[in-house]
Kinemage of the C-alpha trace (Angstrom):
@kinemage 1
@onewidth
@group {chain A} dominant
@subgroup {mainchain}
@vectorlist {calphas} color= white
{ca unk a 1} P 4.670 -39.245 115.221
{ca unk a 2} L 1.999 -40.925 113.861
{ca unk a 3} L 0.123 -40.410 109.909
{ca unk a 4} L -3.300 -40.865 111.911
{ca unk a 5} L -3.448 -37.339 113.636
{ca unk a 6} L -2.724 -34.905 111.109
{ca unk a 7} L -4.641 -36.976 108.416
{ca unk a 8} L -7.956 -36.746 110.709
{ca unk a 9} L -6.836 -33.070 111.251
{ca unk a 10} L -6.840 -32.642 106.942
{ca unk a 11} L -9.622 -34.519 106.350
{ca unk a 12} L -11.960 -32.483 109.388
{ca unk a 13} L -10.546 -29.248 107.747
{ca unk a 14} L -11.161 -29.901 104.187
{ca unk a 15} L -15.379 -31.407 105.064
{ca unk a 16} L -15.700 -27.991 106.995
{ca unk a 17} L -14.343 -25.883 104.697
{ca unk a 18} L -16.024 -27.587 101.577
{ca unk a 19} L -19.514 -27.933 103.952
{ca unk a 20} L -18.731 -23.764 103.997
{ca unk a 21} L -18.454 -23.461 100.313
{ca unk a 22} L -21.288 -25.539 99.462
{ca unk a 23} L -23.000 -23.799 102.087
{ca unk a 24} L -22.140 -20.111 100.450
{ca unk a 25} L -22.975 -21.254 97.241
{ca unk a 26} L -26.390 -22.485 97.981
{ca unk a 27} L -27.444 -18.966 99.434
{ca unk a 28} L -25.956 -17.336 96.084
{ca unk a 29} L -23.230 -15.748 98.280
{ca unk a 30} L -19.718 -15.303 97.757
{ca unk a 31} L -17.269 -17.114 100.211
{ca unk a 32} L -15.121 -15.260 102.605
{ca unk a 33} L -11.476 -15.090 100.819
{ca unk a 34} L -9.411 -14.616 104.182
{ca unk a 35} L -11.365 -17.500 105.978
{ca unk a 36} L -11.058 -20.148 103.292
{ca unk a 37} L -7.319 -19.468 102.462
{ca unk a 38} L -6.626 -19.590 106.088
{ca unk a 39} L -8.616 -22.460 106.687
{ca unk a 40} L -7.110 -24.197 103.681
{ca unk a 41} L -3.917 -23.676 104.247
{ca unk a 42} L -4.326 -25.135 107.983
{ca unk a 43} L -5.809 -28.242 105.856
{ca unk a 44} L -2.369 -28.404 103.944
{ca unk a 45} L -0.121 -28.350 106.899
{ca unk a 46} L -1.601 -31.216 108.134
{ca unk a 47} L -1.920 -32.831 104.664
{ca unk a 48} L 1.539 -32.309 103.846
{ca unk a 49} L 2.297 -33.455 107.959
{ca unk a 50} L 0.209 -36.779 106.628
{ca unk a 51} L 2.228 -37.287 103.764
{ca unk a 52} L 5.372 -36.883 105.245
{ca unk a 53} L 4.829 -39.595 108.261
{ca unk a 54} L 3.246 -41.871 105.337
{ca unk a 55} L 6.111 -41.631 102.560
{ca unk a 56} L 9.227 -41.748 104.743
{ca unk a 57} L 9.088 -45.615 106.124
{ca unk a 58} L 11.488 -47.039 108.387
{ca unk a 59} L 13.295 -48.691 105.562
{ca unk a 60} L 12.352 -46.256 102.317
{ca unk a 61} L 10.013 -44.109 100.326
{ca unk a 62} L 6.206 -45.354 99.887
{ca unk a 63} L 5.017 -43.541 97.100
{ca unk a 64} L 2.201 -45.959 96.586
{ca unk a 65} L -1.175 -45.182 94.079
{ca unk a 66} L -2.867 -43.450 97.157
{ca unk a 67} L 0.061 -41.830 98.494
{ca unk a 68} L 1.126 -40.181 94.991
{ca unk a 69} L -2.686 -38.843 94.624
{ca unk a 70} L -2.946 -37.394 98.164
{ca unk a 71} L 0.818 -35.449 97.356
{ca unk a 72} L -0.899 -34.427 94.086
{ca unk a 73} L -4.300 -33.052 95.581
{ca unk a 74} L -2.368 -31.021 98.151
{ca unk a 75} L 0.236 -29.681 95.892
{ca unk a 76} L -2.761 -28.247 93.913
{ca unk a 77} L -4.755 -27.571 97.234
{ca unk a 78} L -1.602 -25.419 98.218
{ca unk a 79} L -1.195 -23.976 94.746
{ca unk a 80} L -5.196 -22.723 94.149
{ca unk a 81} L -4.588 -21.160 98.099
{ca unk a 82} L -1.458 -19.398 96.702
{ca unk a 83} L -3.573 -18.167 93.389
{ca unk a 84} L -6.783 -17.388 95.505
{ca unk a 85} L -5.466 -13.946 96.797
{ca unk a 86} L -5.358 -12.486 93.346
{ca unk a 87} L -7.223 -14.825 90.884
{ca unk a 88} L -10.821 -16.277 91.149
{ca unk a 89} L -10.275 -19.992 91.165
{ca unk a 90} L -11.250 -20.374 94.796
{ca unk a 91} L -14.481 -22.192 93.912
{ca unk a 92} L -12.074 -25.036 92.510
{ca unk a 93} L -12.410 -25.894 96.067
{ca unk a 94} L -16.029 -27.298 95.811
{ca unk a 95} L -14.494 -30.117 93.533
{ca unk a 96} L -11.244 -30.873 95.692
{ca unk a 97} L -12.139 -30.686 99.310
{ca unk a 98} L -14.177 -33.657 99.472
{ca unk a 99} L -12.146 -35.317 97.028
{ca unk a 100} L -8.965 -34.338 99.361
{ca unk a 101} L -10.184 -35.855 102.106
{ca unk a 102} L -11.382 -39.490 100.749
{ca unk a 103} L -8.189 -39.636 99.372
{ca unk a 104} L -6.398 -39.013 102.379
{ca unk a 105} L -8.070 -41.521 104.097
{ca unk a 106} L -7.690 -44.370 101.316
{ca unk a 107} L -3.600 -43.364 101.411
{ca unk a 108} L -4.040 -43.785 105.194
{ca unk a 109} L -5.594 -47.357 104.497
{ca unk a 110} L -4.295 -48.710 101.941
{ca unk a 111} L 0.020 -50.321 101.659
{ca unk a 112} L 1.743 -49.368 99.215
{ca unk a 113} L 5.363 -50.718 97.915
{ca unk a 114} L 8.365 -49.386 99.745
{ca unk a 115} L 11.423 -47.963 98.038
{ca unk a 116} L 14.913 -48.479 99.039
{ca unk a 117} L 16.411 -44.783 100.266
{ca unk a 118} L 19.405 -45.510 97.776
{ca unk a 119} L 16.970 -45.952 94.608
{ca unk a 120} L 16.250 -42.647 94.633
{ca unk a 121} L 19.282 -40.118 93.437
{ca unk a 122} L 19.045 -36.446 93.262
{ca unk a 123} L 18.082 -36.508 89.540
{ca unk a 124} L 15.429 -38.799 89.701
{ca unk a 125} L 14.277 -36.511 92.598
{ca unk a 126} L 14.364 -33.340 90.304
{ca unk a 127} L 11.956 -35.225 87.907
{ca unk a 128} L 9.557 -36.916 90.345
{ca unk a 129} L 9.082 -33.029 91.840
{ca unk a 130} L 8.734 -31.630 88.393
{ca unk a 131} L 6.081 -34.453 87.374
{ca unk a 132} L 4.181 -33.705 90.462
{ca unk a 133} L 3.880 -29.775 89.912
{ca unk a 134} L 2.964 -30.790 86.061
{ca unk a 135} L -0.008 -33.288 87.429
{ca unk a 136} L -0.655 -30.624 89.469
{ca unk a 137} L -0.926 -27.537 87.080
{ca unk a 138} L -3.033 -29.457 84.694
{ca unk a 139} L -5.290 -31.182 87.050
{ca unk a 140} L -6.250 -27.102 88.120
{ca unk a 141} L -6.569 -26.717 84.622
{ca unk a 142} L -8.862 -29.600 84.214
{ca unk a 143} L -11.374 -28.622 86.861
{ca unk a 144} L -11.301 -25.110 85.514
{ca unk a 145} L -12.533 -26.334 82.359
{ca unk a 146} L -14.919 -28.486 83.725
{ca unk a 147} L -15.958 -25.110 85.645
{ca unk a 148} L -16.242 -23.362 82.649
{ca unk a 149} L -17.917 -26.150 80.419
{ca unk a 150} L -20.992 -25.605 82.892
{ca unk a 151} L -21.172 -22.395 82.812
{ca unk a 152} L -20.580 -22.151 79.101
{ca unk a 153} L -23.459 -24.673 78.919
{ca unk a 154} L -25.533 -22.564 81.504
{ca unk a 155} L -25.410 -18.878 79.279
{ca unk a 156} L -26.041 -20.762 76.467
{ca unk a 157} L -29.583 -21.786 77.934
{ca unk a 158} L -29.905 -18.486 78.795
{ca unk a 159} L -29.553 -19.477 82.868
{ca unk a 160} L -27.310 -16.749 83.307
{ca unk a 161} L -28.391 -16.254 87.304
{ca unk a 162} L -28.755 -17.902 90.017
{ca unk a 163} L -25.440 -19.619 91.032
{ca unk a 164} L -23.730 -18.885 87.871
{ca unk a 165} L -23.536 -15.101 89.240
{ca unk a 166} L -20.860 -16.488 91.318
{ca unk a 167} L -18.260 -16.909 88.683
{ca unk a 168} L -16.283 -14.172 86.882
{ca unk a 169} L -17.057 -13.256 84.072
{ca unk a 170} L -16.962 -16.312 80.611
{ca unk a 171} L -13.793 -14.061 78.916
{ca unk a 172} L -11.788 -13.816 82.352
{ca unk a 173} L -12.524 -17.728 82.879
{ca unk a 174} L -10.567 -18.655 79.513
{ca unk a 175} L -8.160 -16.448 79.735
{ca unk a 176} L -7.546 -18.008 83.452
{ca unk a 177} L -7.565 -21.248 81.638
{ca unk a 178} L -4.820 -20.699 79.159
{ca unk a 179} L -2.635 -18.872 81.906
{ca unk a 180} L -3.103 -21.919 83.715
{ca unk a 181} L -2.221 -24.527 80.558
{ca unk a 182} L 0.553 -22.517 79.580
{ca unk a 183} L 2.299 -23.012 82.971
{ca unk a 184} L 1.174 -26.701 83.245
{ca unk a 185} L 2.766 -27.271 79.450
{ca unk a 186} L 5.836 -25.547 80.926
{ca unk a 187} L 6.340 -27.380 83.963
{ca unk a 188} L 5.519 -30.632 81.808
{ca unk a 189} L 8.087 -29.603 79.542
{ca unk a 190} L 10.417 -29.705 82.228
{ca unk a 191} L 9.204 -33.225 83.600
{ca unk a 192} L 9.957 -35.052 80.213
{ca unk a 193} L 13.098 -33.465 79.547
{ca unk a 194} L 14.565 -34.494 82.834
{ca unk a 195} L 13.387 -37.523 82.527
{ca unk a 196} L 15.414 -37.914 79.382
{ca unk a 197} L 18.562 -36.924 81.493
{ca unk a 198} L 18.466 -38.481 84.586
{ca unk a 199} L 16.549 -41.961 83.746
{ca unk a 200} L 18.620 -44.549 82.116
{ca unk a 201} L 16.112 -46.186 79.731
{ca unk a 202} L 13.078 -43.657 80.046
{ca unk a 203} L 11.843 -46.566 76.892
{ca unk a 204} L 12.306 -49.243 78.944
{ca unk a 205} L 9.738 -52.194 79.180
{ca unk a 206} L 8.226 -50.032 82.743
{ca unk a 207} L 8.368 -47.124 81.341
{ca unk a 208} L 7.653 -46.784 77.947
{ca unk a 209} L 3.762 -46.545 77.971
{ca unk a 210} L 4.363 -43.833 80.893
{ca unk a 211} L 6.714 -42.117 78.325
{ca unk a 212} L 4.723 -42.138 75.166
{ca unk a 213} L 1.303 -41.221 76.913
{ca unk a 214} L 3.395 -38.078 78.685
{ca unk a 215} L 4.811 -37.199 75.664
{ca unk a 216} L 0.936 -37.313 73.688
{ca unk a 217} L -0.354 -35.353 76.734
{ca unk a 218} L 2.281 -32.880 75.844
{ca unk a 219} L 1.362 -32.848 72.261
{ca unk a 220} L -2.695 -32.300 73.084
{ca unk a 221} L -1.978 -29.047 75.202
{ca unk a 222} L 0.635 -27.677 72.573
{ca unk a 223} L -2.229 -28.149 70.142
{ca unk a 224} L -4.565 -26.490 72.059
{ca unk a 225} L -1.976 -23.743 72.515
{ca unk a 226} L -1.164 -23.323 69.305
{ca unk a 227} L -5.031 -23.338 68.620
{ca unk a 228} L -5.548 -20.991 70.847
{ca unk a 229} L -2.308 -18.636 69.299
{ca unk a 230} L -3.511 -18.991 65.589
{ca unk a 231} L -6.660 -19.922 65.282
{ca unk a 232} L -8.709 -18.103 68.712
{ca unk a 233} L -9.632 -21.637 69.875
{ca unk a 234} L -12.331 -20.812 72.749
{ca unk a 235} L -15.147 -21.961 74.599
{ca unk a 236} L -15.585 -26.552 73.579
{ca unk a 237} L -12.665 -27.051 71.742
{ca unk a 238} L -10.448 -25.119 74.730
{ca unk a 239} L -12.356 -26.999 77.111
{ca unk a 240} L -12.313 -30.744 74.819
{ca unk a 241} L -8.191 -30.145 74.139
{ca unk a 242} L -7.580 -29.368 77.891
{ca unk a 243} L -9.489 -32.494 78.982
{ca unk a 244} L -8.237 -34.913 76.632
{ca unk a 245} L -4.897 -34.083 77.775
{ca unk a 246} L -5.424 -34.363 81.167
{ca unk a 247} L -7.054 -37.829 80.738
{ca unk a 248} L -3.722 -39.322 78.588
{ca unk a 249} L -1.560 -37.524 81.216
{ca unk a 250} L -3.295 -39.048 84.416
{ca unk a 251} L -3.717 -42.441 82.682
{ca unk a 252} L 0.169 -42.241 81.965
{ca unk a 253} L 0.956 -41.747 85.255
{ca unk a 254} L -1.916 -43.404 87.970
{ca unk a 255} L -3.582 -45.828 85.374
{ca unk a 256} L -0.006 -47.651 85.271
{ca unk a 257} L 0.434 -47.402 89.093
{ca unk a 258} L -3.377 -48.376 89.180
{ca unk a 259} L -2.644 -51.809 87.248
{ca unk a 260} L 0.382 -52.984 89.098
{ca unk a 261} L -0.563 -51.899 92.536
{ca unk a 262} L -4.152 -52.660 93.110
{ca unk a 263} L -4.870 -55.462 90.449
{ca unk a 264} L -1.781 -57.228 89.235
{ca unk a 265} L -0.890 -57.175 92.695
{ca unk a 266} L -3.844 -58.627 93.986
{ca unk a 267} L -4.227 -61.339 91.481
{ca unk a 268} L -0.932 -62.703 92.408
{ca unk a 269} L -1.691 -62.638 96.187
């Protein structure tokens, strides 16, 4: 079975259900919960039937730039779905559904390198699922601060109807925030330590700046943590400590893959 069909499916499915969102939001009405998670989750299957046909290759894994961020954006498609029924993060999906679907098409254009089956051991399979759950976690987290940076910005300026009205309340945001970070950090946690255990050299010459900028990721949100803990961090410096993080995180991880794939890889061509 081909990649083709259930990417067109995903990408139809995420436009219609984002066109429904922006749709809702416009008319200063809340979306339908039942409808969106259903129609989201739909979106997934076929997301995750997309990745599946496009990763396992005749002769190994292709877990190219594009591929990676299309496994990322549905892990966290699947995970905000999962959260939806009990916490208001739903409208995360006005950010990732048209995001979802250009990346699903660029993984469905673009080649990517092909891994040998036997390069891949269990352990190294622990880690690479652990690091995607991590991405995933904090990239939420990222978009929920970017959610909340507005609408800090918009009671500042007094703006506080209109679309805003849509959101929960500023208190219940944060607090969503942290929950969020705090499982992110976790899960990170996780990532770097396995990496430690199953990787032979996780300093080696390909590795090391993916190491270090993990590890500094890791040291941003335990700052903002601790901030948080001792010192009632809220509101800029929440939102500043969650982004920075999530920019050395993402740059340790897709700005390498970014360099070797798509430029050095070109140049050389």
């Amino acid at each position: 079975m081909s990649s083709f069909a259930p990417s067109i499916a995903a990408v139809f499915l995420y436009l219609v259900s984002g066109g429904y969102i922006s749709l809702q939001i416009a008319k200063l009405k809340n979306v339908q919960k039942s409808w969106l998670i259903t129609a989201c989750c739909l979106a997934v299957i076929a997301h995750a039937l997309s990745i599946y046909h496009l990763v396992f290759a005749e002769d190994g894994y292709r877990l190219g730039f594009f591929v990676a961020l299309s496994l990322i954006t549905c892990v966290v498609n699947f995970l905000i779905a999962v959260s939806g029924l009990r916490l208001p993060i739903l409208n995360l999906f006005v950010f990732l559904f048209p995001f979802s679907a250009c990346v699903i098409i660029a993984a469905l254009l673009a080649e990517g390198p092909v891994t040998p089956f036997n390069n891949i051991p269990h352990g190294l399979f622990i880690h690479i699922s652990l690091s995607v759950l991590a991405y995933s976690l904090l990239m939420i987290a990222a978009l929920q601060a970017i959610l909340l940076a507005w609408q800090n910005h918009q009671l500042r300026n007094k703006h506080a109807t209109g679309r805003i009205r849509l959101l929960p309340p500023l208190q219940t945001m944060e607090t969503l925030l942290f929950d969020i970070v705090w499982a992110g950090e976790i899960t990170l946690t996780l990532s770097i330590v396995s990496g430690f255990i199953f990787l032979e050299d996780m300093f080696a010459q390909s590795l090391v700046h993916k190491t270090i900028l993990s590890i500094f990721a890791w040291l941003l949100y335990a700052t903002l943590l601790w901030g948080r803990h001792v010192r009632g961090w809220r509101g800029n410096s929440a939102i500043r400590w969650t982004l920075s993080g999530f920019c050395s995180l993402m740059v340790a991880y897709f700005g390498s893959k970014l360099v070797i794939e798509l430029i050095l890889h070109r140049s050389t061509l």
